[in-house]
BANU-233411 format. One record per residue (C-alpha): residue in one letter; chain; z, x, y; residue number from 1. Coordinates in steps of 0.1 Angstrom, whole numbers. Example, Ala and Ser with C-alpha at 12.3 -4.5 7.8 and 13.67 -1.06 7.14 Angstrom:
# residues 2
[atom "A","A",[78,123,-45],1]
[atom "S","A",[71,137,-11],2]
***
This chain:
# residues 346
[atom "X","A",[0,0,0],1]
[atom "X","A",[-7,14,36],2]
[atom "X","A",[22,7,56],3]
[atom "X","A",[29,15,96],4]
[atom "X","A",[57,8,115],5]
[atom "X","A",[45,-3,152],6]
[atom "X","A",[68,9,177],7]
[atom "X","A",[71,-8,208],8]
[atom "X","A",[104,-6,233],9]
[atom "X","A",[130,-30,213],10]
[atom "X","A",[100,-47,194],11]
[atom "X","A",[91,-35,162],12]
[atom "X","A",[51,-47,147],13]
[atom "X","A",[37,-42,108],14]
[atom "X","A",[3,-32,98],15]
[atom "X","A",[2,-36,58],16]
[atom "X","A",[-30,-29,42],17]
[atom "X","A",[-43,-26,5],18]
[atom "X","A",[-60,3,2],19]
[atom "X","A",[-82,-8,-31],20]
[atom "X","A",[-97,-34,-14],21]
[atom "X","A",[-92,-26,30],22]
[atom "X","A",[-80,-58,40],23]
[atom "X","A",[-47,-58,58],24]
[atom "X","A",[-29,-81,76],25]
[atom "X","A",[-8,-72,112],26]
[atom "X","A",[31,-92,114],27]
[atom "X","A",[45,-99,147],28]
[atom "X","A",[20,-79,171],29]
[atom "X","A",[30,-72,207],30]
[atom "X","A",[3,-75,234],31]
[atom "X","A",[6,-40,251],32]
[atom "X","A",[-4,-22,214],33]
[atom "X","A",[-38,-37,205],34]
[atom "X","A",[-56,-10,206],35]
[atom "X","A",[-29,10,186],36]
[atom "X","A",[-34,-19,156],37]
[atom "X","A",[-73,-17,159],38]
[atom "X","A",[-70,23,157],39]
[atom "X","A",[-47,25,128],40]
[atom "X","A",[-69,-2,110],41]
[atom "X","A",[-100,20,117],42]
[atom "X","A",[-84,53,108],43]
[atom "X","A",[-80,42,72],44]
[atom "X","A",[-106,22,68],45]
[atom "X","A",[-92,-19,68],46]
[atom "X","A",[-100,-53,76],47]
[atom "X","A",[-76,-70,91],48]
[atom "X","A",[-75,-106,79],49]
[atom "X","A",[-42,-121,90],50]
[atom "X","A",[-28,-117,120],51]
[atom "X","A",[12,-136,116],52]
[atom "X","A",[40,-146,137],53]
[atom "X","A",[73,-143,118],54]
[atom "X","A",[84,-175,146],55]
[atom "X","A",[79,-179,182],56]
[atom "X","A",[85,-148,201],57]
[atom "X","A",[111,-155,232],58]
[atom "X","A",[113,-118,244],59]
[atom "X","A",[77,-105,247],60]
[atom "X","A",[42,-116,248],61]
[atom "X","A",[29,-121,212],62]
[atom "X","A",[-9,-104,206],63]
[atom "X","A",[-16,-127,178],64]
[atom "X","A",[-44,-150,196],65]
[atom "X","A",[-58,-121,214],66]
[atom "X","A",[-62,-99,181],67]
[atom "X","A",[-72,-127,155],68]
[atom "X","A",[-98,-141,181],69]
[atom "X","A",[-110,-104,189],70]
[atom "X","A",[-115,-97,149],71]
[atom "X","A",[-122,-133,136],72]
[atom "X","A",[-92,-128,120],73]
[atom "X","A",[-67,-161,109],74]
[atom "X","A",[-34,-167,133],75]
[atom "X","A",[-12,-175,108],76]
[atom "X","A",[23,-189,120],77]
[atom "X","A",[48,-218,104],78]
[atom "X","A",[35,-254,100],79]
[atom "X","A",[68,-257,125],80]
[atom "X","A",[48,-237,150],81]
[atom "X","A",[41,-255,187],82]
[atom "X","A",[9,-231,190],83]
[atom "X","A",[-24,-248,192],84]
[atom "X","A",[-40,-215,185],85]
[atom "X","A",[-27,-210,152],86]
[atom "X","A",[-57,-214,121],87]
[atom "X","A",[-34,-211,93],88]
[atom "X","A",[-4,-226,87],89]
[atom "X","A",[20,-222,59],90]
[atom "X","A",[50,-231,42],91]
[atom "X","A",[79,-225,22],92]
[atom "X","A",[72,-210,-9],93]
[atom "X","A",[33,-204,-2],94]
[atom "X","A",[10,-168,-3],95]
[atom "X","A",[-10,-148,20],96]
[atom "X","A",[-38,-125,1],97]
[atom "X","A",[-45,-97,16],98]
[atom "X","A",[-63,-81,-10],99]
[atom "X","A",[-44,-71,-40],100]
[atom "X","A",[-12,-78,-21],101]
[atom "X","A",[5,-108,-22],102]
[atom "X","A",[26,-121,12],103]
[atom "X","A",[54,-145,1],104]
[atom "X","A",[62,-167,26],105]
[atom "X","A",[101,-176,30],106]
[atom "X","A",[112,-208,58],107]
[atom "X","A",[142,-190,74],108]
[atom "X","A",[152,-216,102],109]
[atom "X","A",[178,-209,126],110]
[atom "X","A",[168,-185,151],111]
[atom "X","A",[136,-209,156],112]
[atom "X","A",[127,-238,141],113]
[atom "X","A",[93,-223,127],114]
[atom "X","A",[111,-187,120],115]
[atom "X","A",[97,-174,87],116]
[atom "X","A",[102,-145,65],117]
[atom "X","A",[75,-129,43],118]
[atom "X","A",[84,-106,10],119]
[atom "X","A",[59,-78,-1],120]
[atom "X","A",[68,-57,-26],121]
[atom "X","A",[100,-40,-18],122]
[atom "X","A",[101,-50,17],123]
[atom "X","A",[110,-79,33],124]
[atom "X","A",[98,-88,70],125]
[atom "X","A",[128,-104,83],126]
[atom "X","A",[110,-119,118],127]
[atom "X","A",[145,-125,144],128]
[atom "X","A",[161,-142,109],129]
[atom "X","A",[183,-112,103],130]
[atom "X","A",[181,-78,121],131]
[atom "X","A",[201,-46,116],132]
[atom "X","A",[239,-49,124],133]
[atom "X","A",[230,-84,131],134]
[atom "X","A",[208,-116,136],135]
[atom "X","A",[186,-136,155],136]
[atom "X","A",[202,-158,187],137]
[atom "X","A",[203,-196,182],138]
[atom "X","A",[209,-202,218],139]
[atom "X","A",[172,-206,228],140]
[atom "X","A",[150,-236,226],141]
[atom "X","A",[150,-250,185],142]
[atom "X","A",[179,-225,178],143]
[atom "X","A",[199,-236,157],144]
[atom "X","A",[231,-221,141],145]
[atom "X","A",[239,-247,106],146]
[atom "X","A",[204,-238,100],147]
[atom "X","A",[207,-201,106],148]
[atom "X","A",[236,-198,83],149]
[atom "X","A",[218,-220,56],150]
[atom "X","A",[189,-193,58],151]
[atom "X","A",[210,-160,59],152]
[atom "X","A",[237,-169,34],153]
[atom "X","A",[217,-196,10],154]
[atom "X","A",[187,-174,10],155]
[atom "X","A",[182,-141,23],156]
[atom "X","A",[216,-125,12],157]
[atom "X","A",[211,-141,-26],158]
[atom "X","A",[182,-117,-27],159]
[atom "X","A",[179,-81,-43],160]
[atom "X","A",[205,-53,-26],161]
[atom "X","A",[177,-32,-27],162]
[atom "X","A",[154,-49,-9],163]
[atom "X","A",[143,-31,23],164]
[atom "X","A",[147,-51,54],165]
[atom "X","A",[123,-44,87],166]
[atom "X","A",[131,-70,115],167]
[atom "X","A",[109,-77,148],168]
[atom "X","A",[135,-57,166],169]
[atom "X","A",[157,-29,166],170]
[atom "X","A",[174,-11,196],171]
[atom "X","A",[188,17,180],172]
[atom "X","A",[159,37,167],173]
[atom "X","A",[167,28,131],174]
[atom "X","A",[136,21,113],175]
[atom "X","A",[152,-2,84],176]
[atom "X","A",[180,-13,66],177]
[atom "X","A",[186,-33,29],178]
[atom "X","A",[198,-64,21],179]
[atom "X","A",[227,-44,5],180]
[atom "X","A",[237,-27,36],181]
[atom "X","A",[237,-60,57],182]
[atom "X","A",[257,-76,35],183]
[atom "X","A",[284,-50,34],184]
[atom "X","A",[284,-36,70],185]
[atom "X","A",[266,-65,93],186]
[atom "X","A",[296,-77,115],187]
[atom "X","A",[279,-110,120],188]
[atom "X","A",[273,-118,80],189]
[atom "X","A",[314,-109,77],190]
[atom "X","A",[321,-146,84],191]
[atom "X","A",[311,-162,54],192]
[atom "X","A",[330,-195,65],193]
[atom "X","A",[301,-218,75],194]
[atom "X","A",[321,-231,105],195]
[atom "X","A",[336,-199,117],196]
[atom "X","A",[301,-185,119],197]
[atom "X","A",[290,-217,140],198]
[atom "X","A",[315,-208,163],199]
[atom "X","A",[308,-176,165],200]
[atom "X","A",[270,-179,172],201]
[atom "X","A",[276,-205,198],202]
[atom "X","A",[301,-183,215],203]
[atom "X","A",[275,-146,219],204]
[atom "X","A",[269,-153,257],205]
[atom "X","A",[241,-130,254],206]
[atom "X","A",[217,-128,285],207]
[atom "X","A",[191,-143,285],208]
[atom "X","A",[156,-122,277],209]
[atom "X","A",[139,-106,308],210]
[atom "X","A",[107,-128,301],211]
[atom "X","A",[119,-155,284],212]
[atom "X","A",[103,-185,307],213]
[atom "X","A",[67,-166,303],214]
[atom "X","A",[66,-155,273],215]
[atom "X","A",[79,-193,252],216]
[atom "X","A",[55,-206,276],217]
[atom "X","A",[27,-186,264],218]
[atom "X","A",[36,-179,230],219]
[atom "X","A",[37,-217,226],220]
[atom "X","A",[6,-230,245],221]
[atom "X","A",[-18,-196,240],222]
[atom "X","A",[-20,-194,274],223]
[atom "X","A",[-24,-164,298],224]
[atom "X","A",[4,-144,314],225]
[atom "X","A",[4,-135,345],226]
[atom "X","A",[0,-97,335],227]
[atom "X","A",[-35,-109,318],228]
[atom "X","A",[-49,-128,345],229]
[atom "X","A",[-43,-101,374],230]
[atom "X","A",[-54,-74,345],231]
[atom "X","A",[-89,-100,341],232]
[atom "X","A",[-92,-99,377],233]
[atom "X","A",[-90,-59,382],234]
[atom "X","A",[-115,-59,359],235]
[atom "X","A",[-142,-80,375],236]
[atom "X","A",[-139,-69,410],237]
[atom "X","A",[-143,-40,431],238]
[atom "X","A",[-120,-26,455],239]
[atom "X","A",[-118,-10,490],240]
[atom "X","A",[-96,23,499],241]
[atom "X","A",[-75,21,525],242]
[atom "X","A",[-95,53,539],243]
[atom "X","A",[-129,37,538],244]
[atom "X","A",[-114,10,558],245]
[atom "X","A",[-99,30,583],246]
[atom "X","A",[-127,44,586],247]
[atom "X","A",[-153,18,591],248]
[atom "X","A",[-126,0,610],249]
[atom "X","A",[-125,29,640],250]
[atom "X","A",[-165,31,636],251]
[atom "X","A",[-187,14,642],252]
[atom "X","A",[-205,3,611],253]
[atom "X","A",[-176,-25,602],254]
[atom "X","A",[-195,-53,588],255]
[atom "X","A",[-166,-67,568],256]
[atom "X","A",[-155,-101,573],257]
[atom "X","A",[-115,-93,565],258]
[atom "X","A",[-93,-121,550],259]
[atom "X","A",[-54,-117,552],260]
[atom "X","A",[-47,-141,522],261]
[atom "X","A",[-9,-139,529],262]
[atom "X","A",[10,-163,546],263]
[atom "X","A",[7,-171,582],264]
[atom "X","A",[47,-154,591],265]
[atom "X","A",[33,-123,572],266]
[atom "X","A",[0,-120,590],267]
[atom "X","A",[18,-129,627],268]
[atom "X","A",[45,-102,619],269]
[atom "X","A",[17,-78,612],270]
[atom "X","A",[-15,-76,599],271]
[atom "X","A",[-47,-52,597],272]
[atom "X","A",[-68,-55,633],273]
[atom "X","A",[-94,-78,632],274]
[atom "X","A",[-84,-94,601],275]
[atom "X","A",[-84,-132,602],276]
[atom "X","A",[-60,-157,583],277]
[atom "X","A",[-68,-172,552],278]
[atom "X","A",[-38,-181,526],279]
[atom "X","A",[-40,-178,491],280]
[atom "X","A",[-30,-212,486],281]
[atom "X","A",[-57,-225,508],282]
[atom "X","A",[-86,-205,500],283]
[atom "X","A",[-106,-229,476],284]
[atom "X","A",[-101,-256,504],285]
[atom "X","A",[-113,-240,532],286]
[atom "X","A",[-137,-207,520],287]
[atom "X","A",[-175,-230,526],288]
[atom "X","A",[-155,-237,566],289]
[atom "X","A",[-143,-201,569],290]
[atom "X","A",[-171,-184,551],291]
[atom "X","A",[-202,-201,555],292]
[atom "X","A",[-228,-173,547],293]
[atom "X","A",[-222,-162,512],294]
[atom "X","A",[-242,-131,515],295]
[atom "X","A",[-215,-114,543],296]
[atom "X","A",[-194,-84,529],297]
[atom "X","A",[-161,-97,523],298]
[atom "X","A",[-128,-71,519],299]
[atom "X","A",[-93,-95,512],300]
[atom "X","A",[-60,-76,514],301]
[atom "X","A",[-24,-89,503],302]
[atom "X","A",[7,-77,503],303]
[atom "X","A",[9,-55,477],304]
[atom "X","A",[-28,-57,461],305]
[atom "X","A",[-20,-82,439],306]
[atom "X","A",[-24,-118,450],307]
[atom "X","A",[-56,-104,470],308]
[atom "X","A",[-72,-90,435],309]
[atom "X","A",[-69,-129,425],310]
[atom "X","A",[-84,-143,455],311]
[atom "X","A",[-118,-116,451],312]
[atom "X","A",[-120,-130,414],313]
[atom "X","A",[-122,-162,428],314]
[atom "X","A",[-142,-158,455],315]
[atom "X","A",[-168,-138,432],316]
[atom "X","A",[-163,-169,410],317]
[atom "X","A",[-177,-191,436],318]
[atom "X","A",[-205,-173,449],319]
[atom "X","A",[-194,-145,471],320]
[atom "X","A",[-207,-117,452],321]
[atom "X","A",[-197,-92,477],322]
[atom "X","A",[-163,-100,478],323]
[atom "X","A",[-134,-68,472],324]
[atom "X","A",[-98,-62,473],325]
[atom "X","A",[-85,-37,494],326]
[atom "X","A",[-68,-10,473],327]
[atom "X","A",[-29,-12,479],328]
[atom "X","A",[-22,-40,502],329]
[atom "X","A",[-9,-41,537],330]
[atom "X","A",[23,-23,524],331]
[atom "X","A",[-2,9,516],332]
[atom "X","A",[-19,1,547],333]
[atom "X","A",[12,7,567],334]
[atom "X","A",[31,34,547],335]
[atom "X","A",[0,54,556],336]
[atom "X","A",[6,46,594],337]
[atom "X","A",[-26,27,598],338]
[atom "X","A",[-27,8,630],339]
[atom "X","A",[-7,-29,628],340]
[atom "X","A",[-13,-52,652],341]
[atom "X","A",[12,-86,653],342]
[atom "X","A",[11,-118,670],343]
[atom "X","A",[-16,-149,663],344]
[atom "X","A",[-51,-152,655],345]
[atom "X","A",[-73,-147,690],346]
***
């Protein structure tokens, strides 16, 4: 079996492949390592077929849709799973091929309602069901701890000591543990009382995960993170330097039509001369009034570069296909003591 441990802050990602036949299959991928799955794949030689969720990722941004649409690959989660964008969904008790090796899917609810565990071999894919030193939260949305103690201590635990165990995530560099050495030395799988671990799962007061609003919204609806669209956007449009601007600014070859997309307290406190006003928020509204030639050189600045790179995107989008972003913002623009001017449109 080829078998690669994905490394990725706290999160931890699984390429398993058969190497008689090349298919493999990738468990729990995390969007910034794509490229790292397709080049291990490609360095010896698979297919990846499956691309699996162990549950609903609440603390970073699953690469499952992304990766099984790129290949052609199936998204394989838990029949449980909210995602619309999963093609295969499985149950308690059912297989994955993935060439001569045989995925054993396990229902494990608790941490999620669709939280699954697959068995290969000797190893055992534990998802956020169990982790080492302890176990998935059941204080996020369809956590639940009688259902977590029902799939740690009427399921996982009765399983072989020696079974290795490699969890979604791991903070302490340790690359896996057994079923064994949970047993013995996890302090949350110590309170074998059903109700006293109850208690003690509704009682962590753990913080809450840094993404944790974007990535259950994405994860669950196999939409876009904010990340992605601004990365999209980058991609498709050009951009201005804040020298080149400066430059054609105090020459006399400026033939830019400049948008400030920022709000109108920003642009009054202080904004690039000769720029005129044009929010974000209104752009789509107003561009045909503002912009009525569609062939004029367009340059649209922000604050930082960001909300600007979005507005050229769109703006490309509709028609105005000489439309950039200034490189930096007006924060660049006036750390490198370009000339502000404040006060109201003339």
């Amino acid at each position: 079996m080829v078998f690669e441990q994905i490394v990725s802050g706290g999160c931890r990602s699984y390429l398993v492949g058969c190497e008689e036949t090349c298919a493999a299959a990738v468990i729990d991928p995390e969007i910034s390592q794509i490229d790292r799955y397709l080049a291990l794949a490609a360095r010896d030689g698979l297919r990846i077929h499956h691309v699996i969720d162990t549950h609903t990722h609440a603390d970073h941004f699953s690469a499952t849709q992304q990766l099984a649409r790129r290949l052609g690959a199936s998204a394989v989660m838990h029949r449980e799973s909210p995602a619309p964008f999963v093609n295969m969904r499985v149950d308690d008790g059912e297989m994955l091929v993935v060439g001569r090796l045989r995925l054993q899917v396990m229902h494990t609810p608790g941490h999620t309602r669709d939280s699954m565990c697959l068995r290969i071999e000797d190893r055992l894919f534990t998802g956020d069901t169990l982790l080492i030193g302890a176990t998935g939260r059941t204080d996020l949305p369809s956590g639940d701890a009688e259902a977590l103690y029902d799939s740690l201590f009427g399921r996982l635990l009765r399983l072989d000591p020696e079974l290795s165990v490699f969890p979604a995530h791991e903070y302490k560099a340790r690359g896996h543990s057994t079923i064994g050495q949970e047993v013995a030395a996890n302090p949350r799988l110590q309170l074998r009382d059903r109700g006293a671990f109850v208690e003690m799962m509704h009682n962590l007061n753990l913080s809450m995960p840094t993404h944790v609003t974007e990535a259950l919204r994405t994860n669950m609806s196999g939409g876009k993170t904010t990340a992605q669209l601004l990365a999209e956007a980058a991609a498709a449009v050009p951009f201005m330097s804040l020298v080149e601007l400066n430059t054609r600014i105090e020459g006399s070859c400026n033939d830019l039509v400049m948008l400030d997309v920022r709000e109108r307290d920003a642009y009054e406190a202080g904004h690039i001369p000769g720029a005129r006003l044009l929010p974000r928020g209104q752009l789509e509204l107003r561009v045909n009034q503002e912009l009525p030639d569609p062939t004029r050189r367009i340059l649209a600045y922000c604050e930082l570069g960001l909300i600007s790179t979005l507005a050229v995107a769109t703006l490309r989008g509709m028609g105005f296909q000489r439309a950039v972003a200034l490189d930096g913002g007006m924060k660049a623009w006036r750390e490198a003591n370009y000339h502000v001017q404040a006060g109201k449109e003339p």
